[in-house]
Every structure is written in structure tokens, then in C-alpha cells.
N, C-alpha and C positions, 0 to 999 in steps of 0.2 A: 793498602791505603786507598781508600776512596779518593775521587776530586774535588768533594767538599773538607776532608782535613787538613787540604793544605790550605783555605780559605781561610782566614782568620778576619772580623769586621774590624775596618780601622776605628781606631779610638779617635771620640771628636778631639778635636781641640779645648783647652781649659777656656771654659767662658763662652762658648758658642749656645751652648743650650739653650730650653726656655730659662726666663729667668722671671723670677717674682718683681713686680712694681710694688711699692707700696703708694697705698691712699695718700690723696691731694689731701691737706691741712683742711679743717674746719673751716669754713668761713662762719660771717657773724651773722648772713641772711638766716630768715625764718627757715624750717622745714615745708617744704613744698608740698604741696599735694603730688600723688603719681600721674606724670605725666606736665610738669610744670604750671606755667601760667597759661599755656595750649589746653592743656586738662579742665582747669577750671574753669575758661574761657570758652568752652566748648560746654561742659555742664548747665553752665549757666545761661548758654540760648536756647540747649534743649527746654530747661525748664520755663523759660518767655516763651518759650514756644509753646511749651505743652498751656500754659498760663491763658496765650493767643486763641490757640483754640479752644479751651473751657469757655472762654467769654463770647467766642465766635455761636458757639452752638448754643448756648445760654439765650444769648440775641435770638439767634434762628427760630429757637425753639416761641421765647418770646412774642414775637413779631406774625409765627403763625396760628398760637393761640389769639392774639388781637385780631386775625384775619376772619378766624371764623367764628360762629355765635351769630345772634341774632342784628346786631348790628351790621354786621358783615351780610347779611343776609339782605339786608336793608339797603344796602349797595349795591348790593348784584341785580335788586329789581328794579331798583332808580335806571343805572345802568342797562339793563333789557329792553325797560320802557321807552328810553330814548333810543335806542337802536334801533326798534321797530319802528319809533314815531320816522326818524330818519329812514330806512331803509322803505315803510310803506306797506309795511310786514303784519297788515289787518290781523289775522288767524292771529300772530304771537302780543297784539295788543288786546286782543278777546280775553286774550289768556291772562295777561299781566294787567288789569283793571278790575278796579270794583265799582259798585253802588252807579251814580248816574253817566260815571265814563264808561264803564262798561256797558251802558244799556245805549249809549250811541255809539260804539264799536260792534255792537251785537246786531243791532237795528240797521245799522247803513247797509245799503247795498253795494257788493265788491264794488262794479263799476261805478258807484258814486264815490267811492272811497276815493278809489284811483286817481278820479279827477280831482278831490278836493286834496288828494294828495300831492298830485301833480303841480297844481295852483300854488300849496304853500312853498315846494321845492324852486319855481322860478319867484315867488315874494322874495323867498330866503327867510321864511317864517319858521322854518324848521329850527330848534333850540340844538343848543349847542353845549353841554355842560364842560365848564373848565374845571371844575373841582366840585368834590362834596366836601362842604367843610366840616358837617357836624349830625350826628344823628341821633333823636329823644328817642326811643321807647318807652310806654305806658303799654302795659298789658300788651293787648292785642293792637295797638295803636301806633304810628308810627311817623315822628316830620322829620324829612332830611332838608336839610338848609344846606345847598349847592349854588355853587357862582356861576351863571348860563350868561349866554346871547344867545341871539339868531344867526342865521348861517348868513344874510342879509346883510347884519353890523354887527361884527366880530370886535370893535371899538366900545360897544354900549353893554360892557358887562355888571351887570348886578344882579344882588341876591334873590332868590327865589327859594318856595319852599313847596315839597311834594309835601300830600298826605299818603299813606299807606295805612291797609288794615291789612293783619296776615289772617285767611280765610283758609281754610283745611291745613295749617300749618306752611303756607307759602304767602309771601306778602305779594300786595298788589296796590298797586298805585290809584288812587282815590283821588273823586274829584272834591276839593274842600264843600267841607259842609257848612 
């Protein structure tokens, strides 16, 4: 006799085992979705979400096609033109000018520039644009209607209007004709 045949496993007890539950009664609520009202509740921000961002990049996309083009183009030189006029910046007024402003940015002499630049800097004659509010194209032709002062009277703003011609495919600021 070995020392495992005198081993016999004690018997559980009646009723200790597992034992089977049954199912809680029906109720009368709907059938849920998996995962409850958490599940669906959760679904449904993804989709506002995914929702948020189609409209987000729609915009994006939007707002940088309005950016660029020819009108857009037409900002950028308004803009240059006035940073050069401010900064004093001859050579990039040479560049962004046509017809007879161009022919007195081309003709002055540096040093005379200087001074006459200098001069309008303590006037406070230097323009100051607050806004472009509107910009025509015709062909090759081009008026932005921008709200300026001078650096002078920041109080006395009103409208103004550049001309622009675009010359090799770049616009430049024209003095009306």
C-alpha cells in the first residue's frame, strides 16, 4: 500500500459548490446599446468631433484659398509699399512702384532720399494703414481702398485709395493717373 491509498479526498459538503444564479427578470426599459448610455454617449462626441474637425479644415482650407490669388497679391504690395515708405527702404520702393512714382524713387538721390525721408519721419507724414478694406481688379489694373493716417494724427483716419499695375506679373503701386 502506497501513502496515497490511504488518502481518500473529503466530500464537500451538500450545497457548498458552485451553484447556478439565474437571470434578473426583464425589465420594461428599451434594449441598450453595448456599453449603455456611456457607449452612446461616447459615440456620439466622437462623431461632433469628427463633425468639428471636417468643418475646422473646410474653414482652413477656405480662408487659405481667399488668401492667395491675385487679390491677395494686391495686399502683399500695398503692404510692402508702406513698409518701405516707413522703414526708408529706397532700393525696395524702386522695386514696388510704377509709372511717375517710380521715376521719382529711381531719380532721387540716396542722400536726398534720406533727408526727405527723415523730414517726413519727425512731420509724422509717414501713412499708417489701419486696414485694407476692399480690392478691384481690372486686368492688369488694380485700386485698394485701405483706412490710413499719418504717424503724426493717428486720430484722423480716412479712406484712401492706391493704384496698382501688375508689371512682369508682380503688382506695384502707381501713382494715379
Amino acid at each position: 500500500m502506497s501513502p496515497t491509498d490511504d488518502f481518500q479526498a473529503p466530500t464537500p459538503p451538500a450545497g457548498t459548490g458552485p451553484q447556478r444564479i439565474a437571470p434578473a427578470t426583464p425589465s420594461a426599459k428599451p434594449t441598450e446599446a453595448p456599453g449603455g448610455w456611456r457607449g452612446r454617449l461616447t459615440a456620439s462626441n466622437v462623431a461632433f468631433a469628427g463633425v468639428l474637425v471636417t468643418i475646422g479644415v473646410i474653414s482652413f482650407l477656405i480662408v487659405r484659398i481667399a488668401q492667395s490669388g491675385p487679390e491677395s497679391e494686391v495686399r502683399d504690395a500695398v503692404k510692402t509699399f508702406v513698409a518701405a515708405l516707413e522703414s526708408g527702404d529706397l532700393s525696395a520702393l524702386q522695386a514696388s512702384t510704377c509709372g511717375t512714382l517710380a521715376d521719382f524713387y529711381q531719380d532721387i538721390p540716396p542722400a536726398e532720399f534720406a533727408d526727405v525721408h527723415a523730414d517726413a519721419v519727425t512731420d509724422g507724414g509717414i501713412p499708417v494703414i489701419t486696414s485694407i478694406d476692399s480690392v478691384q481688379i481690372t486686368d492688369d489694373s488694380a485700386i485698394a481702398q485701405v483706412t490710413a493716417h499719418t504717424q503724426g494724427n493717428p486720430s484722423d483716419e480716412s479712406p484712401r485709395t492706391f493704384d496698382l499695375e501688375r508689371i512682369d506679373g508682380a503688382w506695384r503701386v502707381c501713382a494715379p493717373e
